[in-house]
GUVOTOR-78455 format. One record per residue: residue in three letters; y, z, x of N, C-alpha, C, O, CB in turn. Coordinates in steps of 0.05 Angstrom, whole numbers, plus 32768, in hexadecimal, padded with zeros to 4 digits. Glycine has a CB too. Layout:
alaYZXYZXYZXYZXYZX/...
END
This chain:
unk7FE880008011800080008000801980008012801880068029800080187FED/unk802D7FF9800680457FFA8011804B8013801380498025800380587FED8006/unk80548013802D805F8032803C807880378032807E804F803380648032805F/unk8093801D802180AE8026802280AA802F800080AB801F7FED80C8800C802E/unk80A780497FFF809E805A7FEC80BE805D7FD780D380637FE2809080787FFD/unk80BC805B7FC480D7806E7FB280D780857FB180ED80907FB480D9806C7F95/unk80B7809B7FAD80BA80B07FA680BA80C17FCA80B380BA7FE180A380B67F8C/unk80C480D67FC180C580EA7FE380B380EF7FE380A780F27FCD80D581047FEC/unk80A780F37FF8808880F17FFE808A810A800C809781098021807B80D58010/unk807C81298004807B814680058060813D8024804A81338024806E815A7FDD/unk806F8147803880668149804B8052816A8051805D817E8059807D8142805A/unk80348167804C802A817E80498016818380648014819A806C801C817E802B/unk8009817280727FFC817380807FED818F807D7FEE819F808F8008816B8093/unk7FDF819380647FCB81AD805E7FAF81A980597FA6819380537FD381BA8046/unk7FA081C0805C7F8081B380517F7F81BC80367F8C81CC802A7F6181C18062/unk7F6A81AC802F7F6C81B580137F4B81AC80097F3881A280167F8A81A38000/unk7F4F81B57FEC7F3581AD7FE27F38818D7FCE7F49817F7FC27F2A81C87FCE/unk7F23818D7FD37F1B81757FB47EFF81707FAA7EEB81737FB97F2381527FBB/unk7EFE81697F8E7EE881677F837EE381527F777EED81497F627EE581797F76/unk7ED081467F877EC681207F887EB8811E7F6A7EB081317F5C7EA881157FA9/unk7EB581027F647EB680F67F497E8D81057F487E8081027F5C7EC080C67F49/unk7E85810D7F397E6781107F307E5A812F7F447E4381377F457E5380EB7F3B/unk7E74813B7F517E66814E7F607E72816B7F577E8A816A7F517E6981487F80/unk7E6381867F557E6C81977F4D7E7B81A57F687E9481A57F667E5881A47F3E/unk7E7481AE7F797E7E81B77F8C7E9B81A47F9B7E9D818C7FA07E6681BA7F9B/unk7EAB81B67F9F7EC281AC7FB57EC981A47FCD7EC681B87FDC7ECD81B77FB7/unk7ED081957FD77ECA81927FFC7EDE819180037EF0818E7FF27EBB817A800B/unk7EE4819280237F03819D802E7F06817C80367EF88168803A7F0581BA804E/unk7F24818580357F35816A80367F4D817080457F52818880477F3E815E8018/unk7F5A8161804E7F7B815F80597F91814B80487F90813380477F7A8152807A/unk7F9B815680417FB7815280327FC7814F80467FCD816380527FC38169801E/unk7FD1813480507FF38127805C7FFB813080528000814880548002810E805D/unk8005811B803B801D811880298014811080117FFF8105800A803281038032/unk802F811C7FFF802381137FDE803B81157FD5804D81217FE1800B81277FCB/unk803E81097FBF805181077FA6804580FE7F8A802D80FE7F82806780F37FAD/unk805F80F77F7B804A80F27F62804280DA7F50804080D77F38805281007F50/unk803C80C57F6D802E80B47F6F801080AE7F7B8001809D7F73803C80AB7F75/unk800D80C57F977FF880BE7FA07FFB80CA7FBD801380CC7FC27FF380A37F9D/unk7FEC80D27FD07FE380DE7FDF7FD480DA7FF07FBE80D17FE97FDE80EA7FD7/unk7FD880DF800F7FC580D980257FB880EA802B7FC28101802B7FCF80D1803C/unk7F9C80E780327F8780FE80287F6F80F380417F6580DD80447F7B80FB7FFF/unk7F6C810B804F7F508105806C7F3A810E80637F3C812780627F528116808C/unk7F1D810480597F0A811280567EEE810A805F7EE980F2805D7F0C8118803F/unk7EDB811B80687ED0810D80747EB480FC80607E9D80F680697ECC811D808D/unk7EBA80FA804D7EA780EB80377EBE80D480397ED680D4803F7E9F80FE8012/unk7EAD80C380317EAD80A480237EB7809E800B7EAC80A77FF87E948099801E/unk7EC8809280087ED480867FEE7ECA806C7FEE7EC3806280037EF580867FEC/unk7EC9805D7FD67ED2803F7FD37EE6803F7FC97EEF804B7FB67EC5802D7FC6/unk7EF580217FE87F0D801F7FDD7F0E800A7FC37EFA7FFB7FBF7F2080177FF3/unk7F2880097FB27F327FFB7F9B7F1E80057F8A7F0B7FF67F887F347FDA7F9C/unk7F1C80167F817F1180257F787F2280357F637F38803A7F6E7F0780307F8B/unk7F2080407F4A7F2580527F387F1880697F3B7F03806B7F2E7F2180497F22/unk7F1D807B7F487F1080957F3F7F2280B27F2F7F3A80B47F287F03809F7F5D/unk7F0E80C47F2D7F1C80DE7F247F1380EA7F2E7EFA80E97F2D7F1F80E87F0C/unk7F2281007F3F7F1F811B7F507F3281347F4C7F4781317F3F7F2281147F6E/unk7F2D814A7F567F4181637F547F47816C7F6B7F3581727F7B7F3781797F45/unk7F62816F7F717F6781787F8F7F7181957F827F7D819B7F6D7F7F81637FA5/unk7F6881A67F9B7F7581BF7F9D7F8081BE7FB07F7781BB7FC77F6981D47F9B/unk7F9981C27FAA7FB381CA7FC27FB881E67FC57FC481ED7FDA7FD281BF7FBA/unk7FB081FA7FB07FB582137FB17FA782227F9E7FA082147F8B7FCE82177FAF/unk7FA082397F9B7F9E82477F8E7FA482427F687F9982457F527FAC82567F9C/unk7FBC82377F727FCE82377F527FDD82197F517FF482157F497FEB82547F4F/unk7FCA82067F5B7FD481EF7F607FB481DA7F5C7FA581D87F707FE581F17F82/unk7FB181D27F4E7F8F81CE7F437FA081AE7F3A7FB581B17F2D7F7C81EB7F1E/unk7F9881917F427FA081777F337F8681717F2F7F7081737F3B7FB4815F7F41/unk7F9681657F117F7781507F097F7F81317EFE7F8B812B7EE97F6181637EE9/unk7F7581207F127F7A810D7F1D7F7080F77F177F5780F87F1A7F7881117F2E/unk7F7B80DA7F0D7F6980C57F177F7780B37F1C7F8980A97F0E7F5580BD7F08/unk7F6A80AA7F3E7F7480A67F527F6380827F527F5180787F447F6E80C07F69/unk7F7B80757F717F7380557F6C7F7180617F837F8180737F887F8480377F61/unk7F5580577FA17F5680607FB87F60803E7FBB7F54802A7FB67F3980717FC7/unk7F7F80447FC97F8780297FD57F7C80217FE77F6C800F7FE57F9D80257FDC/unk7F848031800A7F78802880227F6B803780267F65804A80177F8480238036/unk7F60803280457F4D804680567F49803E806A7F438026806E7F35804D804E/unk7F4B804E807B7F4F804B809A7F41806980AC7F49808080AA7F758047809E/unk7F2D805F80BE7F26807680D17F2F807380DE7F35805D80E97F13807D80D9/unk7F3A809980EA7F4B809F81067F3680B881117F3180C981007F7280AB8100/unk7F2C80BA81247F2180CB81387F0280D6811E7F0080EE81167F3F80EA8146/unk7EF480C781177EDF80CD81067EE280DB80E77ED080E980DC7ECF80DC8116/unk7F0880D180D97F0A80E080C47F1380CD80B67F2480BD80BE7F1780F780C5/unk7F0780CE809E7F1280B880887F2F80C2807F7F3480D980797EFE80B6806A/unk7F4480AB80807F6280B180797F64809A80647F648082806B7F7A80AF8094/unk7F6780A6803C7F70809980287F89809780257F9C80A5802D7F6780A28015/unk7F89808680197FAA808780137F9A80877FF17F85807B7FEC7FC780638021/unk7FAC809C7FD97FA580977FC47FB480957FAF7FC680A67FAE7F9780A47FC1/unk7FB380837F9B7FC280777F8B7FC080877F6D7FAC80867F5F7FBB805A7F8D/unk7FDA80977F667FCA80AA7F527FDB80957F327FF180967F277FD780D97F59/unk7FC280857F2C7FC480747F167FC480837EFD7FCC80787EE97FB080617F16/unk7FBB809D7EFD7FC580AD7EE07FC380C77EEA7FAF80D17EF67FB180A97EC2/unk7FE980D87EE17FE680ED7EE57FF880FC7ED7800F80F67ED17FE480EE7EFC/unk7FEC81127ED28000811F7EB68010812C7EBB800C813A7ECF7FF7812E7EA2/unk802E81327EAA8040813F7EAD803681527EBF8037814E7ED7804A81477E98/unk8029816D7EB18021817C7EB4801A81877ED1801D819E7EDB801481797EA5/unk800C816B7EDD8002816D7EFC801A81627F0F801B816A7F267FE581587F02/unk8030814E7F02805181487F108058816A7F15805D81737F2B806E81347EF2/unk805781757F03805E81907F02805981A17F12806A81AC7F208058819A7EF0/unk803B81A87F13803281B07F30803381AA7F43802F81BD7F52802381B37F36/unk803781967F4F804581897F61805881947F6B805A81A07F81804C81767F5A/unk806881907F59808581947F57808481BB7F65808E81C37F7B8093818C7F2C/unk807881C97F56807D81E37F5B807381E67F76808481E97F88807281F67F47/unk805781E57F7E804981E57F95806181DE7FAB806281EA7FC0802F81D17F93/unk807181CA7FA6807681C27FB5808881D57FC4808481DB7FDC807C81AD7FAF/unk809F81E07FB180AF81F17FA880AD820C7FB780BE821A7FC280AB81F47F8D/unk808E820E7FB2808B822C7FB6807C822F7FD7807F82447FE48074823B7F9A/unk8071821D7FE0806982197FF3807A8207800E807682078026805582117FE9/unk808A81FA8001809581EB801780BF81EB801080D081D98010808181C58017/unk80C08204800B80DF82027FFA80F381EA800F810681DC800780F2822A7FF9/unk80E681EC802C80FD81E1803D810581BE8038811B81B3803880F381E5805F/unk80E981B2803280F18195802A81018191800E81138180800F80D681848029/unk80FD819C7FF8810B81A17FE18125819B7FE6813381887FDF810881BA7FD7/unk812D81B87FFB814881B780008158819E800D816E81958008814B81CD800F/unk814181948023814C817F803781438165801E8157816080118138817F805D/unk8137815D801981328141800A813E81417FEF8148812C7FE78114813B8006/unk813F81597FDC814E81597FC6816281597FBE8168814C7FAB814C81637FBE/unk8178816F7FD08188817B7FC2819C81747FD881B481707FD4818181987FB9/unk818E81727FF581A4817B800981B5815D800581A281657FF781978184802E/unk81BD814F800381C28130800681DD81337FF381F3812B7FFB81A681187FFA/unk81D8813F7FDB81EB81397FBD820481417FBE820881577FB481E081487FA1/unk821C81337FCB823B813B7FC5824381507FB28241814C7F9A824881247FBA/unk824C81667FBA8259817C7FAA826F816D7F97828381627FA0826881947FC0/unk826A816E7F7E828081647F69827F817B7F56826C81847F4B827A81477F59/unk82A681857F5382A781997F3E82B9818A7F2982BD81947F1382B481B87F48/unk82BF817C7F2E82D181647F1582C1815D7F0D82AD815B7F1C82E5814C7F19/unk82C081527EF182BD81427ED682C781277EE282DA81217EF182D0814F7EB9/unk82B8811E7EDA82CC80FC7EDC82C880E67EC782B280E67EBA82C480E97EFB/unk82D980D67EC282D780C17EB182E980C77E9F82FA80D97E9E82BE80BD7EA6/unk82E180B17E8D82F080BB7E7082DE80CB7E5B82C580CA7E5B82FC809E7E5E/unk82F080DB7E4882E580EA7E3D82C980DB7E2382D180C77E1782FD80FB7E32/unk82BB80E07E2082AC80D67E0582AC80DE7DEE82AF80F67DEA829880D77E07/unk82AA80D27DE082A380E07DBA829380FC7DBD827F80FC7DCC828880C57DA1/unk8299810E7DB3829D81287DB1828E81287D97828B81407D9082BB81327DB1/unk828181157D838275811C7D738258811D7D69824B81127D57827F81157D6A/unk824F81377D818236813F7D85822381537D74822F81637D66823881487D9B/unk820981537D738201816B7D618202817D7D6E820881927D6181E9816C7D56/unk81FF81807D8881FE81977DA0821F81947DA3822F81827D9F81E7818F7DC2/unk822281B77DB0823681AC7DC8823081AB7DDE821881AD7DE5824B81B77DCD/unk824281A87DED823E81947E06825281B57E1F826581C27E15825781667DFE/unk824A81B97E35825381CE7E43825581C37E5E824081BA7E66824181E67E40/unk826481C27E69827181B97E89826081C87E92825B81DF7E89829281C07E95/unk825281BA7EA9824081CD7EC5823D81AF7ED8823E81977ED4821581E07EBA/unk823981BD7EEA823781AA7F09822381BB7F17822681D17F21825781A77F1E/unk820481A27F1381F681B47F2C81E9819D7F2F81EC818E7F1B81E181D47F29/unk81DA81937F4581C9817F7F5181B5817A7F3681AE818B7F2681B8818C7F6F/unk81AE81637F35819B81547F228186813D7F38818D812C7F4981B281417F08/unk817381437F32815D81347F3A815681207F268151812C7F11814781467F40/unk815281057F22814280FF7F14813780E77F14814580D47F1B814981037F02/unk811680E17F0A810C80C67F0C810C80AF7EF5810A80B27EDD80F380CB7F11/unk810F809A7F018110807F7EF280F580777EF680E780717F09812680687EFC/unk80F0807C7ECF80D380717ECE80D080597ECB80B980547EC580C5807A7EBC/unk80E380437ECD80E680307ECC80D8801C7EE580C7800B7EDF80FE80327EC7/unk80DE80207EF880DB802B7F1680D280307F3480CF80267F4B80D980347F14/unk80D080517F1B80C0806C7F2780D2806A7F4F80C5806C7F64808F80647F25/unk80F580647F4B810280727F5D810F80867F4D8117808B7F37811380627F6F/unk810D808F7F68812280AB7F62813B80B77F6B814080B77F84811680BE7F69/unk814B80C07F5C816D80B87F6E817A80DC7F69816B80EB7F5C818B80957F53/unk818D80E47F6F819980FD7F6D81B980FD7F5981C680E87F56819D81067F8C/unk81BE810C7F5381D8810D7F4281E7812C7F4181DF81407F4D81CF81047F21/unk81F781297F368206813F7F29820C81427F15821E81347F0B821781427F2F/unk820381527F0A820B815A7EE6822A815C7EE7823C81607EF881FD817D7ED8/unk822981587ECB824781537EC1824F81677EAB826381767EAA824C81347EB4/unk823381617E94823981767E80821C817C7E7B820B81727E8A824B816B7E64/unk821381927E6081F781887E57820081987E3A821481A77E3881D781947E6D/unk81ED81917E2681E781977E1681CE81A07E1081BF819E7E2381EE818B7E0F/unk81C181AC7DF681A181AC7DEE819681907DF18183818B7E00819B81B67DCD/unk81A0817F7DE48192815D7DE4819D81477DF6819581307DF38195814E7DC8/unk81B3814F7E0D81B7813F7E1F81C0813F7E3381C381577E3681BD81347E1A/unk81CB81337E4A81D681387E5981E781277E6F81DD81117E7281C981437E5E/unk81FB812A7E7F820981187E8B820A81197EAA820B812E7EB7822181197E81/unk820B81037EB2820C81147ECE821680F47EE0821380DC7EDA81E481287EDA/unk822581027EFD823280EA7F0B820F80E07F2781FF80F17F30825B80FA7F1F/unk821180C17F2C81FE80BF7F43820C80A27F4E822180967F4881D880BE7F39/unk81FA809D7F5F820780867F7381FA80757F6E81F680657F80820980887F91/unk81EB80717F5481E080507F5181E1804D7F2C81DE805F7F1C81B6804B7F60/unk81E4803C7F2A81E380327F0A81CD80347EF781B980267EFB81E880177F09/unk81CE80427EE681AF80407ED681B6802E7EB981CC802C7EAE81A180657ECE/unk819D80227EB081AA800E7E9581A780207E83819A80347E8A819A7FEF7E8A/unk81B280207E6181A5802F7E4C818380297E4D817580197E5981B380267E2F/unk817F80377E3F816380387E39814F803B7E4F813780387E4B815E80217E2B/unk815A80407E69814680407E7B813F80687E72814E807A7E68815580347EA2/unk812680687E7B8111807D7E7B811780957E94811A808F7EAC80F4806C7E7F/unk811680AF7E89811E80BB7EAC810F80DB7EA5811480E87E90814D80BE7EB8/unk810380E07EB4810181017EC28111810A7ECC811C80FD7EDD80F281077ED5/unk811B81257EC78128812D7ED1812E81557EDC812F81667ECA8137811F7EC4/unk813081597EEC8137816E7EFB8154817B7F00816281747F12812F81687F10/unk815A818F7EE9816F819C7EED817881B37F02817B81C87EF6817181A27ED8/unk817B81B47F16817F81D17F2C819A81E07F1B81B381DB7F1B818B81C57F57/unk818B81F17F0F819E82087F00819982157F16818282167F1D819782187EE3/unk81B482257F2981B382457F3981AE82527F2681C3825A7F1B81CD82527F47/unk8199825B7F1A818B82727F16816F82877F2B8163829C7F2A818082697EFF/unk817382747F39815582757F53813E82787F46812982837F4E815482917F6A/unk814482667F24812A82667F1C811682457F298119823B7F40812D826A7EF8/unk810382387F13810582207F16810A820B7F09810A820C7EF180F9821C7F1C/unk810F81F57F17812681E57F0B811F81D17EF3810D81C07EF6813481D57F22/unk812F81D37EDA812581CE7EC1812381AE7EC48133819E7ECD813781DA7EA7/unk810981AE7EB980FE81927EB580FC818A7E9980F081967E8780E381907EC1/unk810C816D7E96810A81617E7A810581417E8080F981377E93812781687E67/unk810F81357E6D80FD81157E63811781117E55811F81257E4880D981137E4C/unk812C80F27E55813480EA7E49813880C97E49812880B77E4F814080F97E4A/unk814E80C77E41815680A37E3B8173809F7E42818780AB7E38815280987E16/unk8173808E7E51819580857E60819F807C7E458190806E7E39819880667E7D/unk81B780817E3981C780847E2381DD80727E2E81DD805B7E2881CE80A37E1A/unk81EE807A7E3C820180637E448205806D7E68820080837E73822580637E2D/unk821080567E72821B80567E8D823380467E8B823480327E7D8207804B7EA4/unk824E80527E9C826480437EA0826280517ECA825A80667ED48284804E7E82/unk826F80387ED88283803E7EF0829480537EED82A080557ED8829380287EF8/unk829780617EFF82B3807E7EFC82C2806B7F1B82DA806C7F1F82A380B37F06/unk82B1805D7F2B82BB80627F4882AF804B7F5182A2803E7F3F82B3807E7F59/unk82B080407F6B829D80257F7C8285803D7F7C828B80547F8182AA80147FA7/unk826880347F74825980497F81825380577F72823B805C7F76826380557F93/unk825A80647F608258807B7F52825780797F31826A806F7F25826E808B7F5A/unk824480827F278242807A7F09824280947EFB823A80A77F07822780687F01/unk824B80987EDE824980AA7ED0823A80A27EB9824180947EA6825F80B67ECD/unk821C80B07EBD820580A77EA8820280BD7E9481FA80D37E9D81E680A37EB6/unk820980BC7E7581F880CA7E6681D880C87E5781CD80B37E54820880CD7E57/unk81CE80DC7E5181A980E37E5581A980E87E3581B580FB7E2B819B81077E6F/unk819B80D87E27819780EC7E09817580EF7E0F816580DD7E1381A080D87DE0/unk816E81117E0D815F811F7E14814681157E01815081087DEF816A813B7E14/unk812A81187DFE811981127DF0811A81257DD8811D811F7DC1810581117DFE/unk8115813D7DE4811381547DCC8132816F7DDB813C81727DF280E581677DCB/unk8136817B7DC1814D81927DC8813D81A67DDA812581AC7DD8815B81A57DAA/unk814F81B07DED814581C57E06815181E37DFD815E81EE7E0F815481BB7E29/unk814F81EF7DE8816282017DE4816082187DF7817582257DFC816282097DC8/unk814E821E7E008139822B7E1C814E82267E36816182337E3E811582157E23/unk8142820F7E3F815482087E4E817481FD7E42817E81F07E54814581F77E5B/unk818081FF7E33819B82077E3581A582227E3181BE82237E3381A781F87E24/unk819A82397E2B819D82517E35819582557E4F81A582647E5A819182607E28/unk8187824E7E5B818982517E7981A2824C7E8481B0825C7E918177823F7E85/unk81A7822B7E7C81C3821D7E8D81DE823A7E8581EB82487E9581D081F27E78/unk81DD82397E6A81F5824B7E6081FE82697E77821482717E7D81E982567E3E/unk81E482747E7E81DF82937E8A81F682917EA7820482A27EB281B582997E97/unk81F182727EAA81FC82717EC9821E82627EC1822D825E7ED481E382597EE4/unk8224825C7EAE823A824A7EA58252825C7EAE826A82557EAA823A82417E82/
END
């Protein structure tokens, strides 16, 4: 597969477990890298490649995926099989663990690949919009993560405003309506950072470079908009 990847690729170089397609028992493995597409993985059993399979890696304790994977390549280095694996279906649920594992175990790349990059903005910008919402709408500025499932790159932003059912926020590339997105809110609460699902609603230019995109949310977060509020 192509190496020039969209998603950040969680540099783990850990052992780990997995549990091969028809076998009850687990066998040790090495985990490179992974994200939430797919994963380089040393083991010393046999795959076939182009291949569809389903397996379970344990990364931790409290980190269990269940998986089904495309084995793209394969290549031996010093008598160890090295996959590259293509994770062709994988559920929120396991994006999620991911996501935390990653979090909780490796906080330093988070900081360096996520967050550290995103221009401090405490202004609003643009022109104002129609105001005639079912929610209201509350000024906050904190880093936004989020993916285009369209895609499946991933770009950084700055919130602008949010509401229960939506949200606004400034980034450095253009998104169309209707494009599809994940997304990652970094509320300073030092909790973790609220994850939702919405739909690009409109985009206008504020700047060369710089766009101000609003998000209408899938379902209301009223959860997570008491969270945002605590820190407002």
């Amino acid at each position: 597969m192509s190496e020039r990847r969209n998603f950040v690729r969680w540099q783990l170089n850990r052992e780990a477990r997995v549990q091969l397609p028809g076998e009850e028992d687990c066998i040790d493995c090495h985990i490179k890298d992974i994200n939430y597409k797919g994963a380089q993985v040393s083991l010393t059993r046999e795959l076939k490649k182009d291949k569809y399979i389903t397996l379970n890696i344990t990364l931790s304790e409290d980190c269990i995926l269940k998986l089904e994977v495309w084995v793209a390549w394969h290549k031996t280095i010093d008598g160890h099989n090295i996959y590259g694996l293509y994770f062709s279906r994988i559920k929120d649920f396991d994006k999620e663990q991911i996501y935390r594992f990653i979090r909780k175990y490796y906080p330093e790349q988070v900081r360096e690949k996520w967050w550290g990059g995103i221009r401090e903005e405490t202004k609003r910008g643009g022109e104002a919009m129609d105001d005639r919402r079912i929610f209201e709408r509350f000024a906050v500025s904190f880093p936004v993560n989020f993916l285009n499932l369209n895609n499946d790159k991933e770009g950084l932003a700055q919130s602008q405003d949010v509401s229960a059912k939506g949200v606004s926020f400034t980034a450095e590339q253009e998104l169309l309506a209707k494009t599809p997105l994940e997304l990652w809110l970094q509320i300073p609460d030092h909790a973790e950072p609220l994850y939702t699902r919405g739909e690009v609603a409109w985009s206008k230019m504020v700047e060369p470079d710089k766009y101000k995109i609003g998000v209408n949310l899938e379902k209301a977060d009223l959860m997570g908009l008491s969270r945002i509020l605590r820190v407002v």
